[in-house]
N, C-alpha and C positions, 0 to 999 in steps of 0.2 A: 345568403344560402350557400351550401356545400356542393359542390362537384357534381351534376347529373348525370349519372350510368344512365342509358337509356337500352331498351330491347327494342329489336327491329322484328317485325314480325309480316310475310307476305305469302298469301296465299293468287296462285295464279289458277284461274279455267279458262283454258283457251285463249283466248287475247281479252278478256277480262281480270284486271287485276285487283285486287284488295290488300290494302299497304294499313300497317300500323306501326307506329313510333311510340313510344311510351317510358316515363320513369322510375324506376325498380326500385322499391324502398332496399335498403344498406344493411348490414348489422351495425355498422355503428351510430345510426339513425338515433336520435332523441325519438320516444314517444309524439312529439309534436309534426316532426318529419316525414316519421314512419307512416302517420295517419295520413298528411297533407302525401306523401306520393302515393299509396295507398288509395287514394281516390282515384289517381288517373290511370295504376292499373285497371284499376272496375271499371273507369271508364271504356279504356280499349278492349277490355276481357268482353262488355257488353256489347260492343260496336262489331268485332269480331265475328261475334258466335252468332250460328245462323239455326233459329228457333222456328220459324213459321216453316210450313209445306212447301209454300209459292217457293220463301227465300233456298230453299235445298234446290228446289225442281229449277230453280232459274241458274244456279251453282253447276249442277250435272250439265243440264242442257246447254250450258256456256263451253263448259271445258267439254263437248263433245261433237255443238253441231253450230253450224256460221254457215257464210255466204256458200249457195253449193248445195245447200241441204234444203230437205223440205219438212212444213208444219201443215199437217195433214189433219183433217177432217171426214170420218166415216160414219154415213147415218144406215138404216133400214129404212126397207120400202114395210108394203103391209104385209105381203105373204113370207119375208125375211125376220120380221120382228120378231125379237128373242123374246121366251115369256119370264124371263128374271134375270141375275145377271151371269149366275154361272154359265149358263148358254151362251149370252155375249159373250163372254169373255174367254169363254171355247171356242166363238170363232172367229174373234180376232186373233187367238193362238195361233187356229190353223192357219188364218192368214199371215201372219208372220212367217211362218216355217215354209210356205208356200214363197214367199215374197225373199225369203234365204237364198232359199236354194234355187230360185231364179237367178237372185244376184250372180251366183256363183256359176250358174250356165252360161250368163253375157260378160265374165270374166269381169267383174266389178267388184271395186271394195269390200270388205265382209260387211254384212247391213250390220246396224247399229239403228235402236230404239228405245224410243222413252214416249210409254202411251198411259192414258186413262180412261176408263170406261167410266162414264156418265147415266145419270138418267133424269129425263127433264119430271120435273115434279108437275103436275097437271095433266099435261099430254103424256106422260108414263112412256116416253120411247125413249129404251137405249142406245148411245151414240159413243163414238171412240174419237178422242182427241189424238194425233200423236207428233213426235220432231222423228222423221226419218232421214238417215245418212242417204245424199243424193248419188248418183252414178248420172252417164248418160241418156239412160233411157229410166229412168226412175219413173218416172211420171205413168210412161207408158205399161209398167209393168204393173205397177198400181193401179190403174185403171182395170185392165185386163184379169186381173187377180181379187178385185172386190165386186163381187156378184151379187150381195147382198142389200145395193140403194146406192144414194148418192155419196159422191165423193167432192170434195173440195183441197185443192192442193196449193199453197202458197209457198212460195219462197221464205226461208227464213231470216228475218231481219237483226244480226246483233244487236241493236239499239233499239230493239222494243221486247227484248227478253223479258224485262220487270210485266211489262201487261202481258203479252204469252205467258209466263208464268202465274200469273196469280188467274188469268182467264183459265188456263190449262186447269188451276187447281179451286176451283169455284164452287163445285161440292161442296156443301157442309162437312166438317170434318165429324158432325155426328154420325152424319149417315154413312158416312164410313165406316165409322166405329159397330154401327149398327149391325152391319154385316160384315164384322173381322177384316176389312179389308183395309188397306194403307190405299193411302190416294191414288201413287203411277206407279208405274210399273219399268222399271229400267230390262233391255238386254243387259247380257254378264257382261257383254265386252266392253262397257264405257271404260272411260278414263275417270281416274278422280283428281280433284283440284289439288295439284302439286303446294305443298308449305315449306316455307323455308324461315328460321328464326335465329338469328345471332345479335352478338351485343356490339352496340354501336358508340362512337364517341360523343361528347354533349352534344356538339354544334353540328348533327346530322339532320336533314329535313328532309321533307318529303317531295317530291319533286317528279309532275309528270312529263315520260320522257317528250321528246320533241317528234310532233307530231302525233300524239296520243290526243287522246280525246277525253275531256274531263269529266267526272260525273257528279261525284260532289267530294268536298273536303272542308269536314268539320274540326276543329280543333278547341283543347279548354287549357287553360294552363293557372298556378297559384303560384306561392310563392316557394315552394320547395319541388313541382317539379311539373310535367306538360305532358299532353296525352293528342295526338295529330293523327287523323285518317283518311287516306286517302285509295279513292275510289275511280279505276280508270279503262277504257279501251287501248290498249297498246298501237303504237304508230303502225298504219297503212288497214288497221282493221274498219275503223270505219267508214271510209271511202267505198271499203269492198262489199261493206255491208249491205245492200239491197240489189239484186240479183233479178 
């Protein structure tokens, strides 16, 4: 076999990494080459790309919220319960905007949020999922600031983002669809998952750093070229990870 150019490809969210290796079909590829590297593009192209709900909402929420932060829980009592969702979702607004400009009275980080409005099919009560940027007194101002039922407030755990996420996002995505709406909801000010992609030499591999924490790392390889990915916590994140 001929010489393998390989792309390095890595997208980072917060101390979650996602690493891909992969071999670039050439122009001066035979047809036979071209197909066999060719493969392991599509392989990484597919390993890559993040197509489900959960998979975005766990991407966001990684590169924006970790140990420090909270994953909250807002229900209604009976005389608070909204009769649809536009009314929910007008007062978890104001609750946000409330829960701001709090922040910004106890001289606290700018808040940062990624919520969902729910509603349980049987019992019909609307509920709000969310990951709020922690401060000092977060907890407390949350409390004081949701008038409308119970509250539940957890710490957020980096290493259980994949269940947070897909839990967060548990709606049907018809009923979504049903009422125009996309599943969560981000504030403007997240961060997005930084990419970086340049071309590597053959005998480069993938390698998590020392003290990182592994998540998984699948790999396929033929006889004209190899497709490696790797999925990781960057070192000292998950030690700090439960709060």
């Amino acid at each position: 076999p001929r010489s393998m150019a390989k792309i390095f490809r890595k997208e980072v969210a917060g101390n979650l990494v996602r690493a891909c290796c992969f071999t670039m079909p050439l122009p001066r590829d035979t047809a036979l080459e071209r197909a066999e590297k060719q493969k392991m593009t599509s392989a990484a192209r597919a390993r890559m790309n993040v197509k489900t709900s959960w998979e975005k909402c766990r991407l966001t929420a990684a590169a924006n919220f970790g140990a420090g932060d909270l994953f909250v829980s807002l229900t209604y009592d009976e005389s608070s319960l909204p009769a649809h969702r536009e009314e929910a979702t007008s007062k978890m607004a104001g609750f946000l905007r409330q829960l701001r400009a709090a922040y910004k009275r106890a001289d606290a980080p700018e808040l940062k949020y990624l919520y969902v409005t729910e509603h349980k099919h049987g019992e019909g009560r609307w509920h709000h999922h969310a990951f709020i940027s922690g401060s000092q007194s977060a907890g407390e101002l949350i409390r004081s600031l949701w008038t409308y039922g119970n509250i539940d407030i957890k710490p957020v755990d980096p290493l259980q983002l994949v269940d947070l996420a897909k839990y967060f996002c548990k709606e049907s995505v018809d009923e979504q669809r049903k009422v125009g709406k996309r599943l969560w909801t981000p504030s403007k000010n997240l961060s997005k998952p930084k990419i970086e992609r340049q071309y590597v030499s053959d005998d480069f591999t993938l390698t998590v750093p020392p003290g990182g924490y592994l998540i998984e790392n699948p790999s396929s390889r033929n006889n004209y070229g190899e497709f490696s990915y790797l999925e990781y916590w960057q070192p000292g994140s998950a030690e700090n990870a439960v709060i």
